[in-house]
N, C-alpha and C positions, 0 to 999 in steps of 0.2 A: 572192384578189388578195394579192400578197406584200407588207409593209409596205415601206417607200422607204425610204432613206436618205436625210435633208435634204440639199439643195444646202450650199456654203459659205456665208457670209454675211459679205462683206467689213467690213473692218476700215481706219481705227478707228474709233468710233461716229461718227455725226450729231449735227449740232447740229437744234434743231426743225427740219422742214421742209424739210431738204436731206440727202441721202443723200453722203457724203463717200466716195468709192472707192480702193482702192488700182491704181495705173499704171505702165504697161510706158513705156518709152521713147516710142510708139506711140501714148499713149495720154494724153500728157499736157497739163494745163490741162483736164481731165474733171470735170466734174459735173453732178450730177441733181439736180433742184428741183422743184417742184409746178409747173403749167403757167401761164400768163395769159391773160388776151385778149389782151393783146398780142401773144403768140407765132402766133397763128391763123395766118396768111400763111405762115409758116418753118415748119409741121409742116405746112400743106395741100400745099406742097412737096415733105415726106416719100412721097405717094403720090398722084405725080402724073393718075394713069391714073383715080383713083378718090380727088378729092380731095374730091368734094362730101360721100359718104356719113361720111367719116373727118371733117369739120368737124361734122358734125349730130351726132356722137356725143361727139367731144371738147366742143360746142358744150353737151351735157348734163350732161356729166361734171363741167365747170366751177359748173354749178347744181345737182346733185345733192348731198343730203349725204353718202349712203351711198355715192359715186364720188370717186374720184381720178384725176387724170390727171398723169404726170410727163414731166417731158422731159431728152434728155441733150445740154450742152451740151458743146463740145468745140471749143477754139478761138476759143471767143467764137460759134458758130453753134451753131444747133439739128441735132443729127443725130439723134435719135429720139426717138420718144411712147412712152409705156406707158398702158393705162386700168385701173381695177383696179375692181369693182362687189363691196362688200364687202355679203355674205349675213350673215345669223344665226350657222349654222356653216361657211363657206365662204366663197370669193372667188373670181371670175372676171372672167380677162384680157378686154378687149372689144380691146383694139389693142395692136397690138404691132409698130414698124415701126422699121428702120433706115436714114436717106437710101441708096439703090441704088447709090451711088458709092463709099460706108463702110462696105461689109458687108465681113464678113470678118478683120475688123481686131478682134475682143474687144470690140465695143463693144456688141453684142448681151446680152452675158454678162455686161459689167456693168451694163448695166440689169435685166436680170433680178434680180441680186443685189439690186439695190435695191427691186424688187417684192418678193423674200422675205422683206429683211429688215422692209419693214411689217408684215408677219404672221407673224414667229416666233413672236410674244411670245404671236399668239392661240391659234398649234399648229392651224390651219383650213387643208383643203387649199385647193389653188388650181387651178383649172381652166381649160382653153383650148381653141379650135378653131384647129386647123392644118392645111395645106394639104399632106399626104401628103411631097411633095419636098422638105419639109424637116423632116420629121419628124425626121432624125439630129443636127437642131442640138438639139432639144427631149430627146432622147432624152440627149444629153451633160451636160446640166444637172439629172437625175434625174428627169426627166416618163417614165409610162410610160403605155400607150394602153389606155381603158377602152372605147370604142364607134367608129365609120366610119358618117359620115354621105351618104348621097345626095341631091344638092340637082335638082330637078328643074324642068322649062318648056317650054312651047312642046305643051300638050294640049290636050285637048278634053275639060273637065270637063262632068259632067250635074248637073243643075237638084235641089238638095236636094226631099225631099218626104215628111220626118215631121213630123206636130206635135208631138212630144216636145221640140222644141229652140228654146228661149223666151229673149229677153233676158233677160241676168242680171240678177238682184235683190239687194239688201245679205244675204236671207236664205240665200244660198246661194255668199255666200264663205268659211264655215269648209267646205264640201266643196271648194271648190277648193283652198284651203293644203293639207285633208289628202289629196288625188289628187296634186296636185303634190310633197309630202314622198313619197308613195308612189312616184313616179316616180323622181324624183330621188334623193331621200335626202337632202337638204339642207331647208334652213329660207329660203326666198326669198320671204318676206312682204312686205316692203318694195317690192321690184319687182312681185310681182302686184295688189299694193291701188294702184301706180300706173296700172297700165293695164289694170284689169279692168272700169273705167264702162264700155267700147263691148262687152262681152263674151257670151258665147252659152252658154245651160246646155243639156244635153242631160238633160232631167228625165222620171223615170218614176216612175207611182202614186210621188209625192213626194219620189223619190229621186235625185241629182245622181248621174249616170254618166256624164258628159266635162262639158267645159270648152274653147272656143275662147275665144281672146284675140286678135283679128285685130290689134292696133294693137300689141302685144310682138314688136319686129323685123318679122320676116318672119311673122309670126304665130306660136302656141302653142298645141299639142291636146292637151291627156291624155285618156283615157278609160279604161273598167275593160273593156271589152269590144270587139273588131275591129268589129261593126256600130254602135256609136256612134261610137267613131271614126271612119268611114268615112263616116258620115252629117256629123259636125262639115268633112270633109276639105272636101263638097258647098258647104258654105256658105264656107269661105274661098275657094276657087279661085277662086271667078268674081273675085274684089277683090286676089286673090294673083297674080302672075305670076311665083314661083320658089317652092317649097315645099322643105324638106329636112326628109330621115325619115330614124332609124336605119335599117340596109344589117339590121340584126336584126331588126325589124317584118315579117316577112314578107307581112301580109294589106297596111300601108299603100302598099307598096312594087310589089306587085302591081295595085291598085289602078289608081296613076299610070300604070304601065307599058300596062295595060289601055285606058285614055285618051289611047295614044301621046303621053304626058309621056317627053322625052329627056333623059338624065342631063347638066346641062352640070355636072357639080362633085361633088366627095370632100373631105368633110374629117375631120377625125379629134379625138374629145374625147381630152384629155389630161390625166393628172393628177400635184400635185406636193404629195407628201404624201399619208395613208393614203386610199384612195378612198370616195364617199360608195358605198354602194348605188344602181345604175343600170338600171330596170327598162326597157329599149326597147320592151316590146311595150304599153307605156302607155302612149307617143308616138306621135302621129301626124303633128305637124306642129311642130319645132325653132324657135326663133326666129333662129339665128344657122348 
């Protein structure tokens, strides 16, 4: 994977807490701030069609330490969110949206710039899922594409049936950090020790070989092998009703397919700055 060029990173600096951008004619009375509760109503706005799932997460973002949520004001009204869920070594977009009436107008691009610039100073990529059709806005801003996800539903899963796969225990969270560094290539501790109490080991003669995490998004599988994964897959579906696996997993992906699961959705990891290592066949179930 070829090293990126950093985006710009508008100018002149911020004072704390607000991101100060430079403006086109087009564009002016612009600025980005950290979000409120207050603003909840004028960003559930932002996406109308899907405004409850987009408040549960800003709704988090807002009580997270390791998240931020910004917004860009423009006019005196909110015309877009950003979320930003900052990792160990990395950070990942969770929202990204500009009011459907104000796209196209550069306001997309400077929000972004204000997402980059919280993390120059760390040199941590930044990664996103994106919806294929617009991939060419993403691609303009120096995001280049690491993996194509399949989000799948409407199957007929079968009834898991190893004993190897046991609720998790406190003893067997350093094999999850270190399956998930293996997967990933990032350091996202902080997020797995949130939501790994409802979690599923997949344990053999004493050894952690996957990890379900049903309550991360849409759920999360790593495993070191296609039949553990495949068995963890067992145990979310019945509770899952959309699953998304790398389009490169070729065993998870056959799977679904196998249990007339129909593709409703693609979307594509993106990354801006040098990429972490991304192992898809150690995925079987994405959260996002």
């Amino acid at each position: 994977m070829p090293q990126l060029t950093k985006a710009p990173v508008p100018a002149p600096k911020a004072a704390a807490g607000v991101a100060v951008v430079q403006t086109t004619p087009t564009q002016m009375e612009t600025t980005i701030r950290p979000m409120h509760t207050a603003d909840l109503p004028a960003v559930a706005a932002l996406h109308p069609t899907a405004a409850a799932p987009l408040l549960a997460h800003v709704r988090w973002c807002l009580h997270t330490p390791y998240a931020t949520a910004l917004v860009l004001v423009h006019a005196n009204a909110i015309l877009g969110v950003a979320t930003v869920v900052r990792f160990g070594t990395s950070a990942q977009v969770g929202r990204f949206h500009i009011h459907p009436a104000h796209q196209r107008q550069g306001l997309g691009t400077l929000l972004w710039h204000a997402v980059v610039a919280q993390h120059t100073a760390q040199h941590m990529p930044i990664l996103l899922h994106c919806d294929p059709r617009i991939l060419a806005f993403w691609e303009r801003q120096g995001l280049v594409e690491q993996c194509a996800f399949s989000t799948y539903a409407n199957g007929l899963f079968t009834e898991a049936t190893r004993d190897e796969v046991a609720i998790m225990q406190p003893h067997h969270t350093l094999a999850l950090l270190r399956l998930d560094q293996r997967a990933t290539g990032e350091d996202r501790s902080m997020l797995l020790m949130e939501h790994h109490y409802a979690g599923q080991a997949y344990v053999e003669g004493g050894h952690v070989r996957g990890v379900l995490l049903p309550i991360l998004g849409n759920g999360y599988i790593v495993a070191d092998a296609p039949e553990v994964g495949l068995e963890l897959q067992r145990w979310l579906l019945p509770t899952q009703h959309r699953i998304a696996v790398p389009e490169l997993n070729t065993p998870a992906n056959e799977h679904l397919l196998d249990r007339d699961y129909d593709v409703v959705g693609t979307t594509v990891r993106i990354v801006w700055g040098t990429p972490p290592h991304f192992d898809p066949q150690l995925v079987f179930a994405w959260p996002w």
